[in-house]
Each structure stands twice: as structure tokens, then as C-alpha cells.
Steps between C-alpha positions, in 0.01 A plus 500: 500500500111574438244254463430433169271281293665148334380694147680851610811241613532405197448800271790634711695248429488529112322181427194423281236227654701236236824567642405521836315146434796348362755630789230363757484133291096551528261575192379859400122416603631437834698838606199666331303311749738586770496871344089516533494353810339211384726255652815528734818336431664242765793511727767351182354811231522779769856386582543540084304809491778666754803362324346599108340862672762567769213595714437361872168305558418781796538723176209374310154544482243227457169651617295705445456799717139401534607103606737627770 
């Protein structure tokens, strides 16, 4: 699979931010954070965010070109 963003793993999984939020048991502000880069989510949410977006961790993207 290519590396994607959490935002581009989600789009391709059909889900709005609400959804998504609700799936992952964590408010809307927060995966918006998560989306901006803002703040990262812990060990428990990324296990969530591979079971709701059937994505590996390795998959996803957190940083920025510019950060790496």
C-alpha cells in the first residue's frame, strides 16, 4: 500500500470527520487536530484508527515532509 495521510485514510474510506470520530470513540475537534497535525493520537487510537481505516500504522503519514 502507499503512504497516505490519516485525512486521505479516511476520505478513502468513505467517512466524514463525524463518523470517523464516532467509530474512533474520540471527539471531532480531536481527529481534526490529529488531521492538522496539531496533535498525535496514542498507542489505544492508532490501534482504532487501523481497525475503523483498515490501514497499517507503517501506512500513515504524520509529518510533514518538512519535519522529517
Amino acid at each position: 500500500m502507499m503512504s497516505m495521510t490519516l485525512k486521505a485514510a479516511r476520505v478513502n474510506k468513505g467517512l466524514t470527520q463525524e463518523e470517523a470520530a464516532k467509530l474512533l470513540e474520540i471527539s471531532v475537534d480531536t481527529l481534526r487536530n490529529y488531521e492538522k497535525q496539531k496533535s498525535f493520537p496514542d498507542v489505544p487510537i492508532l490501534k482504532k484508527i487501523e481497525e475503523v481505516y483498515g490501514v497499517s500504522y507503517d501506512d500513515l503519514i504524520f509529518f510533514s515532509k518538512e519535519i522529517r
